[in-house]
C-alpha positions as CSV (number, residue, x, y, z in Angstrom):
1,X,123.7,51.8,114.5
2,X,122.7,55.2,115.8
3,X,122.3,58.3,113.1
4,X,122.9,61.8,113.2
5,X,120.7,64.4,114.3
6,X,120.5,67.0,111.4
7,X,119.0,70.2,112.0
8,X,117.0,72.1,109.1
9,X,116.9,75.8,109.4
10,X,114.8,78.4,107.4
11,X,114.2,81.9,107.2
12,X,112.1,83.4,104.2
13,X,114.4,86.7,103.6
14,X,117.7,87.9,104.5
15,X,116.0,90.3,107.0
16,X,114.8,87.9,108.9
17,X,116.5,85.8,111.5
18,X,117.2,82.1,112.4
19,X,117.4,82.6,116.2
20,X,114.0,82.0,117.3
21,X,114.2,78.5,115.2
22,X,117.9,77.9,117.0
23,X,116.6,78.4,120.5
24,X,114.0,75.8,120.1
25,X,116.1,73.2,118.8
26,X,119.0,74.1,121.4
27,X,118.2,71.2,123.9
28,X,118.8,68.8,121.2
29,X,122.2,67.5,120.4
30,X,122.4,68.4,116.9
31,X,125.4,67.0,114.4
32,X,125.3,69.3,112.2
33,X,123.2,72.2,110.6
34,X,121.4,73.2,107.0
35,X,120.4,76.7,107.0
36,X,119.1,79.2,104.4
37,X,117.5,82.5,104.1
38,X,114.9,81.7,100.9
39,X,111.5,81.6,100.2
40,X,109.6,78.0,101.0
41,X,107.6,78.4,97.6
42,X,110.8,78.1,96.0
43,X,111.6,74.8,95.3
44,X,115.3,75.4,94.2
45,X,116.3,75.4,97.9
46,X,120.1,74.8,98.0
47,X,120.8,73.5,101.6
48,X,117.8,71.7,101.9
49,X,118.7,69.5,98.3
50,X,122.2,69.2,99.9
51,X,121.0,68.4,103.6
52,X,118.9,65.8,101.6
53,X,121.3,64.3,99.9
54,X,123.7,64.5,103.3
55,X,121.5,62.3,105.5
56,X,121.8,58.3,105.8
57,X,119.8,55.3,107.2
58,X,119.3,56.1,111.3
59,X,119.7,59.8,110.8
60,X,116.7,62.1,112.4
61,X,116.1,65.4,110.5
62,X,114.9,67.9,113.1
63,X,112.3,71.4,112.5
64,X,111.3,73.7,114.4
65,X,107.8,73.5,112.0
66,X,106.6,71.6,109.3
67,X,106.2,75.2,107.4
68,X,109.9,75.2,107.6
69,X,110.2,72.3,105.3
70,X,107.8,73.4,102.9
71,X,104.9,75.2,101.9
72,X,102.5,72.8,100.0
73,X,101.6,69.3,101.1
74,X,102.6,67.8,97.8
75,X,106.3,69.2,98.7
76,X,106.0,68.2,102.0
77,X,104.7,64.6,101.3
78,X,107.5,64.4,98.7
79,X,110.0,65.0,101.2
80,X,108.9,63.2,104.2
81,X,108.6,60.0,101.7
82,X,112.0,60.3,100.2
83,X,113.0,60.6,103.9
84,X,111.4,57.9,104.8
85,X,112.8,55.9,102.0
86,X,115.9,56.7,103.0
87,X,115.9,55.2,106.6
88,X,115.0,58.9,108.1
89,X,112.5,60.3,110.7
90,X,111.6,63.6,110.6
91,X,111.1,65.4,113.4
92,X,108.8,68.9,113.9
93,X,109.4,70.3,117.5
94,X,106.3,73.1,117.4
95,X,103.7,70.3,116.2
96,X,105.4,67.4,118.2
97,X,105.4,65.0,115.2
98,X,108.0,62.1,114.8
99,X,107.9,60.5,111.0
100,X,109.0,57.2,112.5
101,X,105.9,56.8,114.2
102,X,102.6,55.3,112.7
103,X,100.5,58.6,114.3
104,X,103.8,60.4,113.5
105,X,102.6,59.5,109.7
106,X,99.3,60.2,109.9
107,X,99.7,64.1,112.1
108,X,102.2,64.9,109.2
109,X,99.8,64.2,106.6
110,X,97.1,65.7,108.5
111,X,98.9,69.0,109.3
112,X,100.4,69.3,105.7
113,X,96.6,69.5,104.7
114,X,95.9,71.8,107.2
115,X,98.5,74.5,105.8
116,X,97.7,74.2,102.3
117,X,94.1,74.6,103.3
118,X,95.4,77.7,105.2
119,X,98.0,79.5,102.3
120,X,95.0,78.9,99.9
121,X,92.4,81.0,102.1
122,X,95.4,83.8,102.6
123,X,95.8,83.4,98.6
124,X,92.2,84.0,98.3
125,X,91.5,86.9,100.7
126,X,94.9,88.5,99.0
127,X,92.6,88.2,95.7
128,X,89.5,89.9,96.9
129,X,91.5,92.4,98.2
130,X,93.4,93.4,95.1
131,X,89.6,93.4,93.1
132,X,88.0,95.4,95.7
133,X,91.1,97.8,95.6
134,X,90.9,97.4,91.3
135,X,87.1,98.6,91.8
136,X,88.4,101.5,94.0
137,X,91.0,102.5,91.4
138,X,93.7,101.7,94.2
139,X,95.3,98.7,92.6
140,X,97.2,99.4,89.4
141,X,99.3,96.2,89.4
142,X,102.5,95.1,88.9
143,X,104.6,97.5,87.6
144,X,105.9,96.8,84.0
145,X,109.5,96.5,83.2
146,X,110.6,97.6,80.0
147,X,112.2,95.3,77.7
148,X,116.0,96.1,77.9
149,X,118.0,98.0,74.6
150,X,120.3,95.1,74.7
151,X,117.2,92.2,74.1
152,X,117.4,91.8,70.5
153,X,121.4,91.4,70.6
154,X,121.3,89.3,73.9
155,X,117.8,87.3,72.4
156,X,120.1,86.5,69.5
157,X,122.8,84.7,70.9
158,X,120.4,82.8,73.3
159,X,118.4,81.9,70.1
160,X,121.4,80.6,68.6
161,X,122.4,78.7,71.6
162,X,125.6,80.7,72.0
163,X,124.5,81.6,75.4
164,X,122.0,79.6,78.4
165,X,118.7,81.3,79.6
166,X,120.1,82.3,82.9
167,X,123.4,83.6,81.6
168,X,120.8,85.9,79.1
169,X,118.7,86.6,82.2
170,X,122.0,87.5,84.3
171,X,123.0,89.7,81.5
172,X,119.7,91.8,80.5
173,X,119.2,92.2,84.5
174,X,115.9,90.8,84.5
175,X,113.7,88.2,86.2
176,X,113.0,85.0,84.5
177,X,109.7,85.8,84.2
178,X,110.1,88.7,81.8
179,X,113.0,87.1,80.1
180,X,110.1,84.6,78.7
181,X,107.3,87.3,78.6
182,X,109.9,89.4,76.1
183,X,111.0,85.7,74.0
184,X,107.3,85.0,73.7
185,X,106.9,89.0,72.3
186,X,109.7,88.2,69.9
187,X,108.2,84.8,68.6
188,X,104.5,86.7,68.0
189,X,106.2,88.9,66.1
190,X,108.8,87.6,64.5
């Protein structure tokens, strides 16, 4: 029994296109396409849970690169295992790797290395940067959002379980992150 060929497709931001990533994967006959404008640090990745779910034993997942798939070896590893335990070889056109090889295993866990070795050092020059521009008086931060008129009412409801966290966070028009800065505000002080 022969699988599919399942292409992955990602772009971080709406701005940014998915041709580039098409035209290297247009000599292959590909069954059918997952494709997403999102961030890889995000992990809530809608097509990519759905493509995983979507491919069977025999099926080849093809990527134009292995940063594609994911951003962290842990999250890559993950992924290439449950493939793997699902009967699937991975594919990465750029880096030439095939999962259903034995070197295939070893590139992918030697190149998943690589770029976690490589996001860390960007993480870490993006830090000295921001205290050298902090020592300049350049940096000032993030900016802070105010804690919407509406909190206490909308904090309430969510308190009382009338409501979910992301229907509160939908509501108050802010991120998730200051949703639980503000509730953590409101338990110090309450």
């Amino acid at each position: 029994m022969t699988g599919q060929a399942i292409s992955y497709i990602r772009v971080s931001t709406i701005e940014q296109n998915t041709d580039s990533q098409k035209a290297i994967l247009s000599n292959i006959k590909i069954d059918k396409t997952f494709e997403e404008s999102i961030s890889g640090k995000n992990t809530d990745r809608p097509k990519l849970k759905e493509m995983l779910e979507y491919v069977r034993e025999g099926d080849t997942v093809y990527i134009r690169d292995l940063s594609r798939l994911a951003r962290n070896t842990k999250d890559l590893l993950d992924i290439v295992e449950y493939l793997n335990n699902k009967g699937v070889a991975l594919k990465s056109i750029k880096e030439n790797i095939d999962t259903s090889t034995n070197f295939g295993k070893l590139m992918i866990t030697f190149l998943a290395a690589i770029y976690e070795f490589e996001r860390a050092n960007l993480l870490e020059r993006q830090r000295d940067g921001i205290a050298v521009a902090k020592k300049l008086g350049k940096y000032k931060g993030r900016k802070k959002v105010p804690k919407p008129d509406n909190f206490k009412e909308v904090y309430k409801k969510w308190l009382n379980r009338e409501i979910k966290s992301n229907a509160a966070i939908r509501e108050l028009n802010i991120s998730e992150y200051a949703f639980y800065k503000f509730v953590r505000e409101e338990n110090a002080n309450g």
